[in-house]
BALOBA-1460 file (C-alpha; in Angstrom, 3 decimals):
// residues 367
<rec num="1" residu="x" x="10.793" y="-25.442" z="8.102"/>
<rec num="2" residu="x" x="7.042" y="-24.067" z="8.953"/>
<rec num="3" residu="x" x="5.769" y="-23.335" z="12.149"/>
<rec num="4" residu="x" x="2.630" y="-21.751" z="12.810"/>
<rec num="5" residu="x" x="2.387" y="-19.606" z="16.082"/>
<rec num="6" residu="x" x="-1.475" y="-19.702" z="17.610"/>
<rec num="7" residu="x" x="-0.582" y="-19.011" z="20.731"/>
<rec num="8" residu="x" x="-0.420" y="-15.305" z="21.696"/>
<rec num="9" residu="x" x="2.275" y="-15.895" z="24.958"/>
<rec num="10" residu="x" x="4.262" y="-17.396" z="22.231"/>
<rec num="11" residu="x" x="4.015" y="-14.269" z="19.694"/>
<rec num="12" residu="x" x="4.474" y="-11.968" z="22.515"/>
<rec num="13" residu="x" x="8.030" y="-13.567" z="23.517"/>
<rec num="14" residu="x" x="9.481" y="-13.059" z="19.868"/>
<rec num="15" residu="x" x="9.699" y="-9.589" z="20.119"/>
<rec num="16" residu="x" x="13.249" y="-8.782" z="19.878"/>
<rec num="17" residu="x" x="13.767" y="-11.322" z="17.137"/>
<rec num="18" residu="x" x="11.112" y="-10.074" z="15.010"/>
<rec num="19" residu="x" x="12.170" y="-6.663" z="14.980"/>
<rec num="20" residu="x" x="15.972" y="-8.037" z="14.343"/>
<rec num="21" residu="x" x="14.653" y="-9.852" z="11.324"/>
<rec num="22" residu="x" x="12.359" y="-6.815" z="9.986"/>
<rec num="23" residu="x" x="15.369" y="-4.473" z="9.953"/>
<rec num="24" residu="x" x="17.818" y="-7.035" z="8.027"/>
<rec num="25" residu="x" x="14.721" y="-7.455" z="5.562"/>
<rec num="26" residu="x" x="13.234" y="-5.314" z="2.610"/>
<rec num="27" residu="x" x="10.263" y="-4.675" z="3.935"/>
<rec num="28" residu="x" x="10.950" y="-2.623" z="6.926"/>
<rec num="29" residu="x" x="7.709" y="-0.796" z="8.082"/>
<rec num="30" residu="x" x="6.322" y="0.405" z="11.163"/>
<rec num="31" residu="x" x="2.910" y="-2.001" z="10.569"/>
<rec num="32" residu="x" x="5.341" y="-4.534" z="10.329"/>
<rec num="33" residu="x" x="7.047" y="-4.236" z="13.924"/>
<rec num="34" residu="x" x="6.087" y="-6.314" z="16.663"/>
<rec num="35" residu="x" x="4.846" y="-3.847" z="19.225"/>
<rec num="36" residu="x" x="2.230" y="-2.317" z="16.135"/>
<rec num="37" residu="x" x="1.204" y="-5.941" z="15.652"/>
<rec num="38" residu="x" x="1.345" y="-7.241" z="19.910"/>
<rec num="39" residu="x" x="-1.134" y="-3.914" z="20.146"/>
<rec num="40" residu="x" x="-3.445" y="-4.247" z="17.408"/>
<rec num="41" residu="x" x="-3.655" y="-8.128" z="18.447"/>
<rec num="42" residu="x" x="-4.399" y="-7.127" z="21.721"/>
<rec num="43" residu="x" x="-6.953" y="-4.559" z="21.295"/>
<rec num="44" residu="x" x="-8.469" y="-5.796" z="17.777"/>
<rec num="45" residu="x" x="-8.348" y="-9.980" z="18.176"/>
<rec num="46" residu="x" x="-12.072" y="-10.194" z="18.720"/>
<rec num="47" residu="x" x="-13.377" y="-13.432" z="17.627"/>
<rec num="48" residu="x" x="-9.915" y="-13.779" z="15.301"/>
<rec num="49" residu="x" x="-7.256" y="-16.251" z="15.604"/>
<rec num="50" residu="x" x="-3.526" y="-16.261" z="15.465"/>
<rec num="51" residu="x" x="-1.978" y="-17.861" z="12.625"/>
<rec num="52" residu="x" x="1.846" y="-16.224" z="12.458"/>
<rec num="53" residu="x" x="4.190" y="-18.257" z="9.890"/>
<rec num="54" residu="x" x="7.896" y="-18.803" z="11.630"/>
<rec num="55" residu="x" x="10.506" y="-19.715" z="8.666"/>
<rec num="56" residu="x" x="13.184" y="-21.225" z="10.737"/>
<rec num="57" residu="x" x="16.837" y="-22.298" z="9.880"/>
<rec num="58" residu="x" x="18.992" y="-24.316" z="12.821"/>
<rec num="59" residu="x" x="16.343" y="-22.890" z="15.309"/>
<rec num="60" residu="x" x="16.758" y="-19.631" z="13.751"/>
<rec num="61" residu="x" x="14.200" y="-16.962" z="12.357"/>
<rec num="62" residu="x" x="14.880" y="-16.443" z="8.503"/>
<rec num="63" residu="x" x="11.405" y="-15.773" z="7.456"/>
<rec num="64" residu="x" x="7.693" y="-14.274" z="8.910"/>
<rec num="65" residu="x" x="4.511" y="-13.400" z="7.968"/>
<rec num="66" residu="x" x="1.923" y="-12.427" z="10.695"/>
<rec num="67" residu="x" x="-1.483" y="-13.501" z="9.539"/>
<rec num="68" residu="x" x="-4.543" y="-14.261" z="11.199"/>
<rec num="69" residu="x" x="-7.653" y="-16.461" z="10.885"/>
<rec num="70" residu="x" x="-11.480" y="-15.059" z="10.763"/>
<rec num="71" residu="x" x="-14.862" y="-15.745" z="9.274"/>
<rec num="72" residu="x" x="-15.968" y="-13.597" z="6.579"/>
<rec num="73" residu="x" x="-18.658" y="-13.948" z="3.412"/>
<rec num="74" residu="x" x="-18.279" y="-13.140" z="0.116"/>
<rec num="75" residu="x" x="-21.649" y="-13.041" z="-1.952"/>
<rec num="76" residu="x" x="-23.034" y="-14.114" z="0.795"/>
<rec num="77" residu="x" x="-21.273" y="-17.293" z="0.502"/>
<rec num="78" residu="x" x="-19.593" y="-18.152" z="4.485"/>
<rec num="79" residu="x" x="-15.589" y="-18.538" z="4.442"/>
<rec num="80" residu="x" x="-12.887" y="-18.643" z="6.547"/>
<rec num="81" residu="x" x="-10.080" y="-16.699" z="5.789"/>
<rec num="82" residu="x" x="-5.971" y="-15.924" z="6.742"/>
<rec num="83" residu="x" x="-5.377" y="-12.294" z="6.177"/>
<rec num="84" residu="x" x="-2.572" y="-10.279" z="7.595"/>
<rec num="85" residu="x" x="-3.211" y="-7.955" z="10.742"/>
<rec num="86" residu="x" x="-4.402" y="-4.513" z="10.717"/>
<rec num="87" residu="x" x="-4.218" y="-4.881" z="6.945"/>
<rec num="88" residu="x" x="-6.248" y="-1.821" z="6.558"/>
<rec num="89" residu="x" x="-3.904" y="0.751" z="8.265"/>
<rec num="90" residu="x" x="-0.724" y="0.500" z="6.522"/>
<rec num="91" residu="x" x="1.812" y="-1.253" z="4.120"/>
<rec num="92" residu="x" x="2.015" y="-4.941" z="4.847"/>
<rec num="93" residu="x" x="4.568" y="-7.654" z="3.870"/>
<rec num="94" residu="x" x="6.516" y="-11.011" z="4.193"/>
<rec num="95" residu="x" x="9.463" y="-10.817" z="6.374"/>
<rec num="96" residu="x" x="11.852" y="-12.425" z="5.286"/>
<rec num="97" residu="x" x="15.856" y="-12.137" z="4.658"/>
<rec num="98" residu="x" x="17.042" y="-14.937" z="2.837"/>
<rec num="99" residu="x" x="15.767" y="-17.905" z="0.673"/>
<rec num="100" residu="x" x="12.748" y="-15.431" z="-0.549"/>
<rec num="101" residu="x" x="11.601" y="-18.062" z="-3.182"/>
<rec num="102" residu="x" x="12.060" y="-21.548" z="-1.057"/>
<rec num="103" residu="x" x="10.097" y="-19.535" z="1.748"/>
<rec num="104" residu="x" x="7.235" y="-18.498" z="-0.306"/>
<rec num="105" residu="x" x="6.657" y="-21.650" z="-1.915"/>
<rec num="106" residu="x" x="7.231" y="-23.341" z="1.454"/>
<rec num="107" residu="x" x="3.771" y="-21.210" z="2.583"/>
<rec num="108" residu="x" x="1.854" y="-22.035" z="-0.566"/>
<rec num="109" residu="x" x="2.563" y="-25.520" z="-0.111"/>
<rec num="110" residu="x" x="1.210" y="-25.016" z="3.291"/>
<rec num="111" residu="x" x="-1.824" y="-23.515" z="2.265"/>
<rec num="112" residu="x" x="-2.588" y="-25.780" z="-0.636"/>
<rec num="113" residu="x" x="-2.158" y="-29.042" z="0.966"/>
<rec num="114" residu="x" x="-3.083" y="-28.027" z="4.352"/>
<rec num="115" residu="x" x="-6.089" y="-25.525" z="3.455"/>
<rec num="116" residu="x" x="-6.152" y="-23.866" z="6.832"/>
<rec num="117" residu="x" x="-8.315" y="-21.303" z="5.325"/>
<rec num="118" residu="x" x="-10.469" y="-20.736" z="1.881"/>
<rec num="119" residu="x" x="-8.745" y="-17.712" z="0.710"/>
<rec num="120" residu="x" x="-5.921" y="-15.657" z="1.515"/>
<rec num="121" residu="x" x="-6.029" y="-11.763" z="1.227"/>
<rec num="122" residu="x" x="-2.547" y="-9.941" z="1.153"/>
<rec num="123" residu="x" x="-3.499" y="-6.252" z="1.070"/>
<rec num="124" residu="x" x="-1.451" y="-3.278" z="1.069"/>
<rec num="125" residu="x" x="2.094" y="-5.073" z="-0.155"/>
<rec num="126" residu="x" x="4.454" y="-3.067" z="-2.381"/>
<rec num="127" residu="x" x="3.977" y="-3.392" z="-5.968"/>
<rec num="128" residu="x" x="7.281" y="-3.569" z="-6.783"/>
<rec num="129" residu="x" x="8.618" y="-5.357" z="-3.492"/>
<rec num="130" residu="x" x="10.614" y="-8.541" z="-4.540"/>
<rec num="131" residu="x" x="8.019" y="-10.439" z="-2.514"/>
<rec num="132" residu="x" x="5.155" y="-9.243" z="-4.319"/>
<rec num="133" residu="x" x="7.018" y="-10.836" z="-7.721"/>
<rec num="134" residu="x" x="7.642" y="-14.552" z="-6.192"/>
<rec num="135" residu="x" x="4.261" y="-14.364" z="-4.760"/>
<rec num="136" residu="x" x="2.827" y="-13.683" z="-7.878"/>
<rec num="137" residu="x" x="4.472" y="-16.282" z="-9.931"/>
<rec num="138" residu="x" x="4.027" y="-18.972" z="-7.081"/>
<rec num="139" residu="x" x="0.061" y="-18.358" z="-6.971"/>
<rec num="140" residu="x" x="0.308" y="-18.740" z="-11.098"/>
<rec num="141" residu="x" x="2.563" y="-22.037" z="-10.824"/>
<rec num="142" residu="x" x="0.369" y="-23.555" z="-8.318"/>
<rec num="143" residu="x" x="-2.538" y="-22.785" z="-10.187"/>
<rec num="144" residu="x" x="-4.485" y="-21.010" z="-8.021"/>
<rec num="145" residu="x" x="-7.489" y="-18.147" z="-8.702"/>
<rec num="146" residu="x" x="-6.386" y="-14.651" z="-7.578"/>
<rec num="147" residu="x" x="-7.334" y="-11.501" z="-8.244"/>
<rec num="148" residu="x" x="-5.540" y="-7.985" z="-8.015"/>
<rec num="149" residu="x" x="-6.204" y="-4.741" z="-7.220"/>
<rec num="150" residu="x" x="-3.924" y="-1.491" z="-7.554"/>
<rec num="151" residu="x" x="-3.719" y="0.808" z="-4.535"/>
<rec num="152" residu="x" x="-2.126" y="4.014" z="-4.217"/>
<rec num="153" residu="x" x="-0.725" y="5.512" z="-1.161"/>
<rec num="154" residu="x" x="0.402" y="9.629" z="-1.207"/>
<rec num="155" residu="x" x="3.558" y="10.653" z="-0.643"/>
<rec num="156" residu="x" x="4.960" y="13.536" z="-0.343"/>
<rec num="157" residu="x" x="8.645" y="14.184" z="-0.384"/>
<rec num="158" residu="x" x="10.309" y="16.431" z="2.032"/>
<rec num="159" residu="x" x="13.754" y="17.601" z="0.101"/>
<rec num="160" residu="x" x="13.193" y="21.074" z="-0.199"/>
<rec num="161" residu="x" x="11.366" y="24.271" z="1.887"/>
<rec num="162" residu="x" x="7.828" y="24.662" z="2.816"/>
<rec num="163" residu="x" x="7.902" y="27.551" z="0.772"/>
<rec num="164" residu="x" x="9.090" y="25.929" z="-2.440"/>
<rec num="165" residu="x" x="6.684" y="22.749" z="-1.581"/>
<rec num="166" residu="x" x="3.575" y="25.714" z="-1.484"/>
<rec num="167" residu="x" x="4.551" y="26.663" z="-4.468"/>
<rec num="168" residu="x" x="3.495" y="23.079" z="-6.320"/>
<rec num="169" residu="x" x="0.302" y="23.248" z="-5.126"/>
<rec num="170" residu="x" x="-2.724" y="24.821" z="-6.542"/>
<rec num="171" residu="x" x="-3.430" y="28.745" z="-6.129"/>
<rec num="172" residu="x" x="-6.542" y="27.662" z="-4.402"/>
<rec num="173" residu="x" x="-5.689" y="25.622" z="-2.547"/>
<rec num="174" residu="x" x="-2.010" y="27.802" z="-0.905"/>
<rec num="175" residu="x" x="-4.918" y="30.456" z="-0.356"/>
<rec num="176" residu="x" x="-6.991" y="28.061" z="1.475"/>
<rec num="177" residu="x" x="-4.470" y="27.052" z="3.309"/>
<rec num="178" residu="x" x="-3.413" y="30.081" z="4.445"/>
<rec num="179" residu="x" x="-6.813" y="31.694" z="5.372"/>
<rec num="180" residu="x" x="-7.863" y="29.195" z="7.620"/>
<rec num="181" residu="x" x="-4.951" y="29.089" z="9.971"/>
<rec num="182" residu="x" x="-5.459" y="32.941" z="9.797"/>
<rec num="183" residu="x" x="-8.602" y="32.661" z="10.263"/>
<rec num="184" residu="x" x="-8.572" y="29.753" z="13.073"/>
<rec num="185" residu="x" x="-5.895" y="31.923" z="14.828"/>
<rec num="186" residu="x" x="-8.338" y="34.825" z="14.597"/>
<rec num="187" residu="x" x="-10.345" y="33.209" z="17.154"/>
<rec num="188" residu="x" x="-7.411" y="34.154" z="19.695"/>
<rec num="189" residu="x" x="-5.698" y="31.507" z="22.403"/>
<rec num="190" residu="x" x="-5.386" y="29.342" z="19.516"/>
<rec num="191" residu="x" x="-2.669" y="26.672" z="20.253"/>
<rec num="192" residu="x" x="-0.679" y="23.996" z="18.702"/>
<rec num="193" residu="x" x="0.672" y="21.468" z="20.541"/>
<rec num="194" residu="x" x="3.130" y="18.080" z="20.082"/>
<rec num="195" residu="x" x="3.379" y="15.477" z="22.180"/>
<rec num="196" residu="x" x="6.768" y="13.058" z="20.795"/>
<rec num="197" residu="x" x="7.003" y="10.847" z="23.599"/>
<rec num="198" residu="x" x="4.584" y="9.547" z="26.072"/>
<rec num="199" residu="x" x="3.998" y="11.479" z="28.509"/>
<rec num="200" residu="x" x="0.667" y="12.023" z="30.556"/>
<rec num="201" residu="x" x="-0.911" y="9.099" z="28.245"/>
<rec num="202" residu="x" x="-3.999" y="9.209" z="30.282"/>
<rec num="203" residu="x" x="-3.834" y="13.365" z="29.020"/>
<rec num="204" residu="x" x="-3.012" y="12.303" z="25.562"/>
<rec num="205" residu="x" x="-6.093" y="9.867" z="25.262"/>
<rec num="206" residu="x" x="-7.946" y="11.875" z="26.853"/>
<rec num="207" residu="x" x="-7.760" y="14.807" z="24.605"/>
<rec num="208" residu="x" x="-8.205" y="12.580" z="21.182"/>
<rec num="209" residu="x" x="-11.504" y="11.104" z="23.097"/>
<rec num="210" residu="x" x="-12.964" y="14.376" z="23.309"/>
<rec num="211" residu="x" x="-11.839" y="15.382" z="19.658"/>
<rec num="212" residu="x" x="-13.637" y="11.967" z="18.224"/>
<rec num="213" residu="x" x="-17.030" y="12.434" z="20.086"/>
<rec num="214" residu="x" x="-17.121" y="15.643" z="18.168"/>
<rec num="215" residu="x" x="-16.591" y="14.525" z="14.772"/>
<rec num="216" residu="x" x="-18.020" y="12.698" z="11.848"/>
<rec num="217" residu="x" x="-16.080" y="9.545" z="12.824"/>
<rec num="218" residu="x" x="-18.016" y="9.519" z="15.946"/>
<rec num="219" residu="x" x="-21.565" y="8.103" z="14.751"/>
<rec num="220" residu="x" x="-19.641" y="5.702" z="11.960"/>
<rec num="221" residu="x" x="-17.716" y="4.800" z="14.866"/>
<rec num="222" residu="x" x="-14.456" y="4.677" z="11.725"/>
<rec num="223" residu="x" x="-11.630" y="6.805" z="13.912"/>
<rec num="224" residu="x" x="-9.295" y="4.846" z="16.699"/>
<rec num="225" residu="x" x="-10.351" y="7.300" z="18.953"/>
<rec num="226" residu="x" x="-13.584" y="6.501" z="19.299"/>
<rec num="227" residu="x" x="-14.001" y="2.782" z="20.350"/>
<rec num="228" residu="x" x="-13.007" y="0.595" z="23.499"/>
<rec num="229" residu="x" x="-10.764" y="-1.289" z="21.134"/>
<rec num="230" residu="x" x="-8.917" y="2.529" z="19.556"/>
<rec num="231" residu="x" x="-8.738" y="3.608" z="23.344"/>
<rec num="232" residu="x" x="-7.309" y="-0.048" z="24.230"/>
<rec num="233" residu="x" x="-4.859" y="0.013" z="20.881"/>
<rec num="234" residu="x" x="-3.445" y="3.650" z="21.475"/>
<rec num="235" residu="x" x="-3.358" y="2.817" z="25.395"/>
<rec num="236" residu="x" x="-0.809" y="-0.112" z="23.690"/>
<rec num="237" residu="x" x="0.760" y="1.575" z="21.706"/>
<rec num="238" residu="x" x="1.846" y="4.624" z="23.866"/>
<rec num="239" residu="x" x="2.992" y="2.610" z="26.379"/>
<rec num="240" residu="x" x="5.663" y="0.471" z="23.336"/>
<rec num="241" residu="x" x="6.411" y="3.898" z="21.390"/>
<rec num="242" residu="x" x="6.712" y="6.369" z="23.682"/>
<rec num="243" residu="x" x="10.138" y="6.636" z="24.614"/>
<rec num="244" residu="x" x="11.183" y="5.219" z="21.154"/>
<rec num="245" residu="x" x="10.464" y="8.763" z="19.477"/>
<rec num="246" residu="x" x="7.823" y="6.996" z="17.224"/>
<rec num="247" residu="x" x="4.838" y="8.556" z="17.992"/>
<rec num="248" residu="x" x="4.234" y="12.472" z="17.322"/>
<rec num="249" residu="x" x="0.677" y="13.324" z="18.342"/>
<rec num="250" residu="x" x="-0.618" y="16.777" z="17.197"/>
<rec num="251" residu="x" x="-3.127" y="18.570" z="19.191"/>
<rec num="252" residu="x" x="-4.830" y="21.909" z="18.367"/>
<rec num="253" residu="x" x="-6.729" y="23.476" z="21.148"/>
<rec num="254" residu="x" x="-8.909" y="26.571" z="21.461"/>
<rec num="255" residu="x" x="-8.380" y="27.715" z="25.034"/>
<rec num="256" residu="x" x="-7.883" y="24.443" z="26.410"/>
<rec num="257" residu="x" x="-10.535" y="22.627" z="24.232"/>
<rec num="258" residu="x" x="-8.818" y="20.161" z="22.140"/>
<rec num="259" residu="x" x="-10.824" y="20.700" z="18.448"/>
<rec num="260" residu="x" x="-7.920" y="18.747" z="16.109"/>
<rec num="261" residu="x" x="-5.442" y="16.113" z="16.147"/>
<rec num="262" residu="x" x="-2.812" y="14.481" z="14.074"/>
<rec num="263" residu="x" x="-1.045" y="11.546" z="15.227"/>
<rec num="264" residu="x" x="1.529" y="10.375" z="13.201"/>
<rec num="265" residu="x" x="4.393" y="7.540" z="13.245"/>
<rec num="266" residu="x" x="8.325" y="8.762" z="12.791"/>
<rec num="267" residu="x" x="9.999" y="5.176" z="11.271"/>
<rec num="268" residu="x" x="12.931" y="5.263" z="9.075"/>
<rec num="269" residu="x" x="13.411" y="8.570" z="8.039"/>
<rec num="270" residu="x" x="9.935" y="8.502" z="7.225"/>
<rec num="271" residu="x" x="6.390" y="10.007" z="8.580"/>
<rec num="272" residu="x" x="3.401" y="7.824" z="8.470"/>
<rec num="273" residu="x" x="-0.483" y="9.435" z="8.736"/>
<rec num="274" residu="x" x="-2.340" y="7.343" z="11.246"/>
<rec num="275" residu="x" x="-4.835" y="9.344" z="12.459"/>
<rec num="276" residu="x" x="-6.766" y="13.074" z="11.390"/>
<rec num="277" residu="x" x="-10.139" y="14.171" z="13.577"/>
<rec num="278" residu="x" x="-11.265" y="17.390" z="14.198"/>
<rec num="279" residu="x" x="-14.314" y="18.683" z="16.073"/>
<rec num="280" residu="x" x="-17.447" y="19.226" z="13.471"/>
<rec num="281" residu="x" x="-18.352" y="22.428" z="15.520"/>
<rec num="282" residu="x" x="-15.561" y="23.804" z="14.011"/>
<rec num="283" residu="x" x="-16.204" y="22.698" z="10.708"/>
<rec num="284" residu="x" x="-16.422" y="26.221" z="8.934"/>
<rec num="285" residu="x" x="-12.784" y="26.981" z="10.410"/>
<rec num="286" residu="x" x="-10.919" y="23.548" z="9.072"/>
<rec num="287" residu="x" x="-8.747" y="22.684" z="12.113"/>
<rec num="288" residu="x" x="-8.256" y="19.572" z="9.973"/>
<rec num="289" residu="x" x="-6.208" y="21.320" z="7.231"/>
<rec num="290" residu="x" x="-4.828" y="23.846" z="10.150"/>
<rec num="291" residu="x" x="-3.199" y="20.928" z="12.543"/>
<rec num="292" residu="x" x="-1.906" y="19.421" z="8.846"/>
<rec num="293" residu="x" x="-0.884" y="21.820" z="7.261"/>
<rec num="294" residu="x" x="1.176" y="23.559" z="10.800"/>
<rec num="295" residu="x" x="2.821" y="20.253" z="11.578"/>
<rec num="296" residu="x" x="3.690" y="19.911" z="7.824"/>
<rec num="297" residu="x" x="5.752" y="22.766" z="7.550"/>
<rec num="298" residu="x" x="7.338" y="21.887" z="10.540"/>
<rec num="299" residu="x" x="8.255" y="18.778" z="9.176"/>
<rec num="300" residu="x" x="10.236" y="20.362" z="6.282"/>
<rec num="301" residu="x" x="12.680" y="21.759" z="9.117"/>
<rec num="302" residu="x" x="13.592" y="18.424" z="10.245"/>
<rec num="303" residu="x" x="16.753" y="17.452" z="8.659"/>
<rec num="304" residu="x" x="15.661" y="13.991" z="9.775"/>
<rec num="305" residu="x" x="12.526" y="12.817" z="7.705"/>
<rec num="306" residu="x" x="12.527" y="12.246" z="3.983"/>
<rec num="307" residu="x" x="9.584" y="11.439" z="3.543"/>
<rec num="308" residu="x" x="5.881" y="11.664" z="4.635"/>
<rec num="309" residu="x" x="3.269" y="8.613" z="3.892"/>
<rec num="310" residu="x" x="-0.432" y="9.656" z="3.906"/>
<rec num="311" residu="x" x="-2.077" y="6.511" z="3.129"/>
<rec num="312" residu="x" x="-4.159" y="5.930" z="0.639"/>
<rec num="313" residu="x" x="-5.113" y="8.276" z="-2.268"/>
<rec num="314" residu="x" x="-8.460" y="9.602" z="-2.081"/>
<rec num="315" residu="x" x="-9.288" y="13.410" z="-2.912"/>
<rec num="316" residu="x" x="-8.387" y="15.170" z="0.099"/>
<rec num="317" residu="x" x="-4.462" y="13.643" z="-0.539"/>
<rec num="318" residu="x" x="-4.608" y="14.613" z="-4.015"/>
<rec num="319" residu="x" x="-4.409" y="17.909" z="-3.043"/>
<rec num="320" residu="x" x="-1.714" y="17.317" z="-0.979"/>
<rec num="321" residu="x" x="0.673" y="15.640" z="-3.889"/>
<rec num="322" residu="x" x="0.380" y="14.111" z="-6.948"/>
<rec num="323" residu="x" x="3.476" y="11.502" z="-6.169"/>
<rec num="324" residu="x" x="2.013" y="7.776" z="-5.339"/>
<rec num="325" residu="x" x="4.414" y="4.828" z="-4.086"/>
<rec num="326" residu="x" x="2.025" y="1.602" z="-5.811"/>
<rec num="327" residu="x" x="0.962" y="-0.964" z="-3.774"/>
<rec num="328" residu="x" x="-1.494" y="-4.144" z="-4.436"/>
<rec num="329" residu="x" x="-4.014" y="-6.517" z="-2.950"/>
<rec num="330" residu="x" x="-4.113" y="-10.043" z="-3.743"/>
<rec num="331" residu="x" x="-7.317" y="-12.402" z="-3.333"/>
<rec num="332" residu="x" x="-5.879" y="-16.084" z="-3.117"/>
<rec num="333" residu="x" x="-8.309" y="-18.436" z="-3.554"/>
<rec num="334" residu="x" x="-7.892" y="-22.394" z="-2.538"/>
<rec num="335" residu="x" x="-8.075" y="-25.070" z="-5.221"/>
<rec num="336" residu="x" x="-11.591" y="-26.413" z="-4.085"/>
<rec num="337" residu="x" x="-14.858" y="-26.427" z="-5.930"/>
<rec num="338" residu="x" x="-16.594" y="-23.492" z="-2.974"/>
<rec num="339" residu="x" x="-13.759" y="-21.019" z="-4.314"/>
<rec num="340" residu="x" x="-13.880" y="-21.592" z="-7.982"/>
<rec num="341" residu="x" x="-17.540" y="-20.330" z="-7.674"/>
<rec num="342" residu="x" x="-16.556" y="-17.416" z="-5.506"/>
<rec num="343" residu="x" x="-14.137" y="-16.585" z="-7.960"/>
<rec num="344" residu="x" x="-16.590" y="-16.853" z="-10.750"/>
<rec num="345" residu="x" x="-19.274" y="-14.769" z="-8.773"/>
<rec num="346" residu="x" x="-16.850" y="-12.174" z="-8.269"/>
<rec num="347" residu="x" x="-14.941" y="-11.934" z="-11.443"/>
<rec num="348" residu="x" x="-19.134" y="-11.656" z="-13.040"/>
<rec num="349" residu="x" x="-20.268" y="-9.178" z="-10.260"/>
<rec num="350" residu="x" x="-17.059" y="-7.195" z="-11.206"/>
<rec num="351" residu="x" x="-17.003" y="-7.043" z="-15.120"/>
<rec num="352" residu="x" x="-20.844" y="-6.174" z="-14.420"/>
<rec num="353" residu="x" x="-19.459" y="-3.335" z="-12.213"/>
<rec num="354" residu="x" x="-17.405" y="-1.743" z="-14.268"/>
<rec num="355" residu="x" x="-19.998" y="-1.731" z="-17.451"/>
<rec num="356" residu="x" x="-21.817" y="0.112" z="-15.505"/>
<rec num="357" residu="x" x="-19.351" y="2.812" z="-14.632"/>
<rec num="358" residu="x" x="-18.371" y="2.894" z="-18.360"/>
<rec num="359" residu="x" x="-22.555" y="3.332" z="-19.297"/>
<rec num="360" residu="x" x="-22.715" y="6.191" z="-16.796"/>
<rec num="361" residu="x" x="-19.070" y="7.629" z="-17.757"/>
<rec num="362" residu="x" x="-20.580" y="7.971" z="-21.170"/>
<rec num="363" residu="x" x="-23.597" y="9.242" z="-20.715"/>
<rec num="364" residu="x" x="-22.384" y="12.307" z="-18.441"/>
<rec num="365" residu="x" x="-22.307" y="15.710" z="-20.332"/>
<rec num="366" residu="x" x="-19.255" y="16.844" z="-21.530"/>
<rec num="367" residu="x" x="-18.092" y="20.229" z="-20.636"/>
């Protein structure tokens, strides 16, 4: 049996049971627990709506999936669409414990016949989660258009010293590393400091406000730190975390300037990167890499944590480690005749795309 939670009172008062359910399931993640998702909701609903799937058995929780319902376009083209939370931030997935397959096809169902939405978009789910599988061949049975798209998220793994773990990386890059702490530290009442549970929140926030007005994030307005809703969301989730040991926020100060933070999640036996800013008027001392790189090697002391999740690949990671843990994002489209052009458009616009890339791969000189 379905039921479909719109009401946020409702979703608020599931707590416990959520979290009971996430850690008897596969897909145990701290995106995935309910104080992440009650304080994202809160600070990020905007003009969104609630639409959390309930699997119930005898009036019990077997199954969940939290998902909400917005507007978006794609080639211009209006649609609504059911998407899960803060998709964007970290890995996603269905909860769920038992009956995997009857579940799964239970939602399809739902969103076939019902068609509370145009498309569906499940990003960030492991590749080679169980869930991802049934999904897969569920979508293919049904007959619906989807599309997917490979994502890779860094990892590095924290088994042996911080010494041996310099050793894998690049000459260039252990020499970077080590100059600009040096050189950082040159600058004299350098200090790093970590912040594990909450605290002076007010002093917290505080000091990651005056790190984001003073870097690039700032103008795109892309870090948490520098928004009403960030302030609102890390005001949440200080306040659920902070005497959970969840949250370890990094600060690096220069006399009693904060110039570079880290915060981070502790879940599992496992680090998570949510957050990286520095000041830019540092820029030519990296207190990026510094506040990393310190809070790193402390990390390799800690009997504790196994493992340490960056987040998506992109250059700066690569650096970091070459070990990825795969994860996927699947466009669902319904069965009606508005999203077989979509898909059309898209599938076009993207075998166009990638032409492209191949003409201008070719034509580059080769060294």
């Amino acid at each position: 049996m379905i039921e479909i939670i719109q009401d946020e009172n409702k979703f608020y008062e599931i707590g416990d049971e959520w979290n009971n359910l996430l850690g008897k399931s596969g897909s145990d993640s701290p995106y995935l627990t309910h104080e992440w998702l009650s304080s994202w909701w809160k600070a990020y609903r905007n003009s969104q709506e609630l639409r959390v799937i309930l699997f119930k058995n005898h009036g019990q929780i077997t199954g969940a999936i939290p998902l909400v319902l917005t507007k978006d376009k794609i080639l211009g083209i209006p649609i609504k669409l059911i998407k899960f939370f803060s998709d964007h931030w970290g890995r996603m997935d269905f909860i769920l414990t038992e009956s995997k397959s009857e579940h799964i096809e239970e939602f399809f169902n739902w969103f076939r016949n019902e068609k509370p939405a145009d498309a569906l978009i499940l990003s960030r789910i492991p590749e080679d989660s169980e869930n991802t599988r049934i999904i897969e061949e569920t979508v293919k049975s049904q007959g619906n258009n989807y599309e997917k798209k490979k994502i890779l998220n860094s990892i590095i793994f924290l088994g042996d010293s911080w010494k041996s773990f310099l050793k894998g990386l690049t000459k260039k890059f252990r020499y970077e590393i080590r100059n600009k702490q040096k050189k950082m530290f040159s600058l004299g009442n350098v200090k790093f400091e970590r912040f594990t549970e909450a605290g002076d929140k007010d002093k917290i926030i505080a000091a990651l406000k005056l790190v984001g007005e003073k870097s690039w994030k700032y103008k795109d307005r892309k870090g948490i730190s520098v928004s009403k809703e960030g302030e609102e969301f890390y005001r949440n989730i200080i306040s659920s975390w902070g005497k959970q040991n969840k949250l370890d926020i990094s600060i690096l100060k220069k006399d009693s300037l904060p110039i570079a933070f880290a915060v981070r999640i502790r879940h599992n036996h496992t680090y998570f990167a949510l957050e990286t800013a520095y000041n830019q008027d540092f820029y030519s001392f990296s207190p990026g890499l510094v506040v990393q790189s310190i809070l790193l090697e402390r990390l390799f002391t800690d009997r504790n944590i196994k493992k340490y999740e960056l987040g998506e690949t992109n250059d700066t990671k690569r650096r970091w480690s070459k070990e990825y843990s795969p994860e996927v994002k699947l466009n669902i489209y319904n069965k009606t005749a508005k999203m077989s052009l979509c898909f059309r458009l898209n599938k076009m616009k993207n075998l166009l795309k990638r032409k492209k890339n191949n003409v201008e791969k070719s034509l580059k000189p080769k060294n």
